[in-house]
C-alpha positions in Angstrom: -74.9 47.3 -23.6 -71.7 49.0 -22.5 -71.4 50.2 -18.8 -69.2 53.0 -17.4 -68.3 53.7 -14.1 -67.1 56.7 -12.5 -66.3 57.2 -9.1 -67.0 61.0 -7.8 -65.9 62.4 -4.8 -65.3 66.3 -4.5 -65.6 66.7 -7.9 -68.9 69.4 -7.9 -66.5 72.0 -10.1 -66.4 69.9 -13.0 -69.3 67.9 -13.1 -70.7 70.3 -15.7 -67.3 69.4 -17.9 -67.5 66.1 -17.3 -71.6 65.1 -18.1 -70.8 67.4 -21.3 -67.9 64.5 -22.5 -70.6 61.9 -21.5 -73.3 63.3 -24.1 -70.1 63.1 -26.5 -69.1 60.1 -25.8 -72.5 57.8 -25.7 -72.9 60.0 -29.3 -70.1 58.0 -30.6 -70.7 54.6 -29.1 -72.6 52.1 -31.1 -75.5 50.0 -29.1 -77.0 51.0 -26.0 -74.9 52.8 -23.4 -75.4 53.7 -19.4 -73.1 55.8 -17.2 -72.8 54.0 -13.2 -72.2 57.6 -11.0 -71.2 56.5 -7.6 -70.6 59.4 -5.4 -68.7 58.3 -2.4 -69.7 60.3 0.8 -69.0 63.1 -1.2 -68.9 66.4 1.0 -69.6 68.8 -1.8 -72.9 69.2 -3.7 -71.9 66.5 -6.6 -74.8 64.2 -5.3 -77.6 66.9 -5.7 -75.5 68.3 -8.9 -76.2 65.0 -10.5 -79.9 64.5 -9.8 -80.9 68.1 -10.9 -79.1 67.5 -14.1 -79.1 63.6 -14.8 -82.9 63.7 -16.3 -82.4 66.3 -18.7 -79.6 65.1 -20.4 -79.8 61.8 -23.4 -78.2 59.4 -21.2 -79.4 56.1 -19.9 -77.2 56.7 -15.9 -77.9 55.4 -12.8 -77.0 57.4 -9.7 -75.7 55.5 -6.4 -75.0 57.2 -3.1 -72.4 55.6 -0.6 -73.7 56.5 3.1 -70.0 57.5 4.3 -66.8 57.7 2.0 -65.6 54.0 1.9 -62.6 54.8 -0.8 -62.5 54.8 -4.7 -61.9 51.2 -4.9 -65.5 50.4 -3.0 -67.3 52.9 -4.8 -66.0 51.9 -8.1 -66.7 47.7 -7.1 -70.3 49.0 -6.0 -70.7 50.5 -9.4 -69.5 47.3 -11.3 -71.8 45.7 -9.4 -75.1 47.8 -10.4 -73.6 47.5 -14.0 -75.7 45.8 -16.6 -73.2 45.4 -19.6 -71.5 43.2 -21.5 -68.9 45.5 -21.5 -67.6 47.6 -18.7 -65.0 50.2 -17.8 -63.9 52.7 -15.4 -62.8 56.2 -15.5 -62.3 59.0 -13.2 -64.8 62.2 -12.8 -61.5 64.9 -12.9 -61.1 63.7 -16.5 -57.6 63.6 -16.5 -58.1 60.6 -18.5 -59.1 61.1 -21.8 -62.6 60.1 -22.7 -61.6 58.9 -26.5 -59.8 55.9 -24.0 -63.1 54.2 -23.2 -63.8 54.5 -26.7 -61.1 52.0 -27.1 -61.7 49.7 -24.4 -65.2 48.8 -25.1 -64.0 48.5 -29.3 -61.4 46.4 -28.3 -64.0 44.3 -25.3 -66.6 44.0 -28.2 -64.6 42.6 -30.5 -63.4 39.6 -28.0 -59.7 40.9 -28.3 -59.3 41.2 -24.8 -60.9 40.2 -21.7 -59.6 43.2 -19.7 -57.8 46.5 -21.2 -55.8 49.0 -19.1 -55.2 52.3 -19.9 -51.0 52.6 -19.1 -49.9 56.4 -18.4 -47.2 56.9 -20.9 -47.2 60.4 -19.5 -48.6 62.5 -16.7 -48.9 66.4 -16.2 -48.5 66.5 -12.3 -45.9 67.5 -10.1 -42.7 66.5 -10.5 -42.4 64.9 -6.5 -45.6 62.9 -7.0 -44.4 62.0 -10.7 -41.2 60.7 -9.1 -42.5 59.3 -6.1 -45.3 57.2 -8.2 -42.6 55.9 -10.9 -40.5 54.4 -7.8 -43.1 53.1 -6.0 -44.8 51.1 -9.5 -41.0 50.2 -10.5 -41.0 48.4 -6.7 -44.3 47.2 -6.9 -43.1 45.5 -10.3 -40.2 44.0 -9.0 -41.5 43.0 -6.2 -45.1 42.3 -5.8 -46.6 41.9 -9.5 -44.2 41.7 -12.4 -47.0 42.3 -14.7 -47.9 45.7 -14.2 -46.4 48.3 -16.5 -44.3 51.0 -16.0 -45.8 54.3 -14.8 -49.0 52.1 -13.1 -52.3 51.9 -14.3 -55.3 54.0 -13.2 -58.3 53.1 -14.9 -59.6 50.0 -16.8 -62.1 48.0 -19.0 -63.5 44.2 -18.5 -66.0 42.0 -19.2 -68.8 41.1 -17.3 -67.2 37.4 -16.7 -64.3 39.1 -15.3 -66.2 41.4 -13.4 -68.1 38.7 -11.5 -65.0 36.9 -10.7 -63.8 40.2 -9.2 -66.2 41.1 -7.5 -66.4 37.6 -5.6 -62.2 37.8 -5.0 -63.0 41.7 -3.2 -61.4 41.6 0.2 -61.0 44.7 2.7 -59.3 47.2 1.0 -58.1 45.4 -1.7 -56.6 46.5 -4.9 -58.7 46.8 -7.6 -56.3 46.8 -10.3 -53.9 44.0 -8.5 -56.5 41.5 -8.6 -57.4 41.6 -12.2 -53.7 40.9 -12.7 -54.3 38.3 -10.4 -56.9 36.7 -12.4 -55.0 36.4 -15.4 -57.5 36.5 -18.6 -56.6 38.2 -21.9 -55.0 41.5 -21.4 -54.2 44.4 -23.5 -53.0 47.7 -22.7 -53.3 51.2 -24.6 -51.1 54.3 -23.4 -52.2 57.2 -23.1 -51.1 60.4 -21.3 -52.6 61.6 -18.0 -53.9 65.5 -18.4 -53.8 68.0 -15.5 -56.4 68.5 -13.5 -58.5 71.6 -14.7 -60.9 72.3 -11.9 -61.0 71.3 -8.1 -58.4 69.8 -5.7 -57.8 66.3 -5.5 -58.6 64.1 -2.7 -55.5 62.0 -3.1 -53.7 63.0 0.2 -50.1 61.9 0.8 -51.9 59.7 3.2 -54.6 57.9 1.3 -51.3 57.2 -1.5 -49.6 55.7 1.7 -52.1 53.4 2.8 -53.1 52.4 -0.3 -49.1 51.2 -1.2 -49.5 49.3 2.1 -52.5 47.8 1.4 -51.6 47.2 -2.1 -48.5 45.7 -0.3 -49.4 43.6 2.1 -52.6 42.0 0.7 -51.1 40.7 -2.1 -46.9 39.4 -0.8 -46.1 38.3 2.5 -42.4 40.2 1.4 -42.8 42.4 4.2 -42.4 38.8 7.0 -39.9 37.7 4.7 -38.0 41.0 5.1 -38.8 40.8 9.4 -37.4 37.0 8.8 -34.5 37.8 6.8 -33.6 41.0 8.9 -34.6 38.6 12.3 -31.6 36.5 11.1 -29.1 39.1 10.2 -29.5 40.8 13.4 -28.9 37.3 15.2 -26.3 36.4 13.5 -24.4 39.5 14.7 -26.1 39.8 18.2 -24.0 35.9 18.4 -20.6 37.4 16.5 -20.4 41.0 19.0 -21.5 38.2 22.0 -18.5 36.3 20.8 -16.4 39.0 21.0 -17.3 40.7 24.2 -16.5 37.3 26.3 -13.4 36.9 24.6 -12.4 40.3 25.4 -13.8 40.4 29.0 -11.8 36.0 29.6 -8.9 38.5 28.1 -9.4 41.2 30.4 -10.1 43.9 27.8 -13.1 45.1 29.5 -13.2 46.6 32.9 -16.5 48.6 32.7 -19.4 47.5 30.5 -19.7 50.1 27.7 -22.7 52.5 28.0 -22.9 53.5 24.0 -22.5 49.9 23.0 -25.5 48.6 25.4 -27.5 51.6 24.0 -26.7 50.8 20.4 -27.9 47.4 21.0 -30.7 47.9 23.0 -32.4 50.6 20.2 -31.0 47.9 17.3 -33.1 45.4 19.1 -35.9 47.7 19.9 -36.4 49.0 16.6 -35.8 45.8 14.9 -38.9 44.1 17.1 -41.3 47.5 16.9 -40.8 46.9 13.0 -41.5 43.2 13.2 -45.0 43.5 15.3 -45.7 46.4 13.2 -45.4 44.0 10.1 -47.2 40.8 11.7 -50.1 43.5 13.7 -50.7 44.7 10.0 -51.3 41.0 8.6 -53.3 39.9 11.4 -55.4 43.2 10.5 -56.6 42.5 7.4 -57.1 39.1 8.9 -59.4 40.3 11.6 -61.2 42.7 8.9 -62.1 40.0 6.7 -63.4 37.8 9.5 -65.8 40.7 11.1 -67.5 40.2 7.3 -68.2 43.7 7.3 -69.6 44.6 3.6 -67.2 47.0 1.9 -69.6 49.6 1.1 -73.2 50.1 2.0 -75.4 51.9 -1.0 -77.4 54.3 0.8 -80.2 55.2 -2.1 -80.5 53.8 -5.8 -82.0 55.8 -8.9 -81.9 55.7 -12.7 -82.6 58.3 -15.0 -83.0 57.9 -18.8 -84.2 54.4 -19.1 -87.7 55.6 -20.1 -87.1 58.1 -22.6 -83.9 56.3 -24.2 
């Protein structure tokens, strides 16, 4: 059996769209076939969308509800975990990723080509701030963080059920998804593909959600950040001991009469800033240290239902 998962949060407008490419797509697979709907504290109508129209359509699904919304990352690991394939992959409800891609991933997964597949934007049809903005941040995150992932990011994926039990057990507090099956190594291969504009709806992806997922994407996988506060710790000492240098040899020289107001400043908000940035970096670290020790599950599953198996 294959499994897909798809995430769905605000997506009521095209849920229609989308269950219509489902029908397609399970047409075209070959062995049996279930679709994982996880809708994520959704504050639309997609959960009551989905169970009028689930039982009527020639689909084996099953439909989870999230009690609040924990993030597309918990949904999508709760779904994994309800999945009963072999074979499994991911995809978004907005369908800006093409549907023909799964085909590919669970051809390529079923012939034991790959262990994991990742569908690698070659193009996308968004804006052209958030275009730039997400090709700087993944050419950073390369050089920096994980050398592995490809140009332009990756969005979606496909895995085997080994793989997916290992991630599942590796799942910390919002944790990256897609930086901990590069983590895990395995077979990879990738298929590009090009990201379509959205049709119907507004996304959810706020400026802010981006922001705190490149910290968390950050932070939970480099300590680059306390190397930075280290590195940047010892610059500014080093020249805190050169201008210390100085200013006593001036003032044994009799170069200074009145301590200087805008140099005392400069060096108090140096040294101010410079420490605000280095609890900021540690408080964030000891954070996700305190999350992980509270044990707190990453998502609670609210209520459970199939629809399909009986009649499939």
């Amino acid at each position: 059996m294959n499994s897909l998962v798809i995430p769905v949060y605000k997506n009521e407008a095209n849920l229609d769209r989308l269950l219509a490419e489902l029908v397609k797509l399970a047409s075209r697979l070959p062995g049996e076939f279930e679709v994982v709907f996880v809708v994520d504290g959704s504050p639309d109508r997609c959960l009551q969308t989905l169970r009028e129209r689930l039982p009527a359509l020639p689909l084996r699904t099953q439909l989870l509800s999230l009690s609040r919304n924990f993030g597309s990352f918990a949904a999508i690991a709760a779904g994994l975990e309800r999945a009963r394939g072999s074979s499994m992959a991911v995809m978004a409800a907005d369908l800006q990723e093409p549907p023909e891609l799964i085909l590919q991933f669970f051809e390529i997964l079923g012939a034991g080509r790959a262990d994991i597949v990742f569908g690698v934007r070659g193009h996308r049809s968004d804006p052209w701030f958030s275009e730039i903005a997400s090709n700087l941040f993944w050419f950073l995150y390369r050089k920096l963080v994980i050398k592995d992932i490809p140009r332009g990011g990756v969005d979606i994926f496909g895995c085997t059920r080994e793989v997916r039990d290992h991630l599942l057990q590796l799942q910390g507090i919002d944790s990256n998804l897609i930086a901990l099956l590069f983590w895990l190594g395995y077979r990879r291969e990738y298929i590009v593909y090009e990201r379509q504009r959205r049709l119907e709806g507004k996304s959810a992806w706020t400026f802010g959600k981006k922001l705190r997922y490149g910290l968390n994407s950050i932070f939970n996988f480099t300590d680059l950040p306390i190397q930075f506060l280290l590195y940047a710790g010892a610059i500014a000492l080093t020249l805190a001991i050169a201008a210390s240098i100085l200013v006593i040899g001036a003032k044994l020289h009799g170069d200074i009469q009145v301590p200087g107001y805008t140099a005392t400043v400069l060096v108090s908000l140096f040294f101010g800033a410079l420490t605000s940035l280095g609890f900021g970096i540690v408080g964030q670290y000891l954070w996700l240290g305190l999350q992980v020790s509270r044990r707190r599950p990453n998502y609670i599953v609210r209520s459970a239902e199939e629809h399909g198996a009986k009649d499939l």
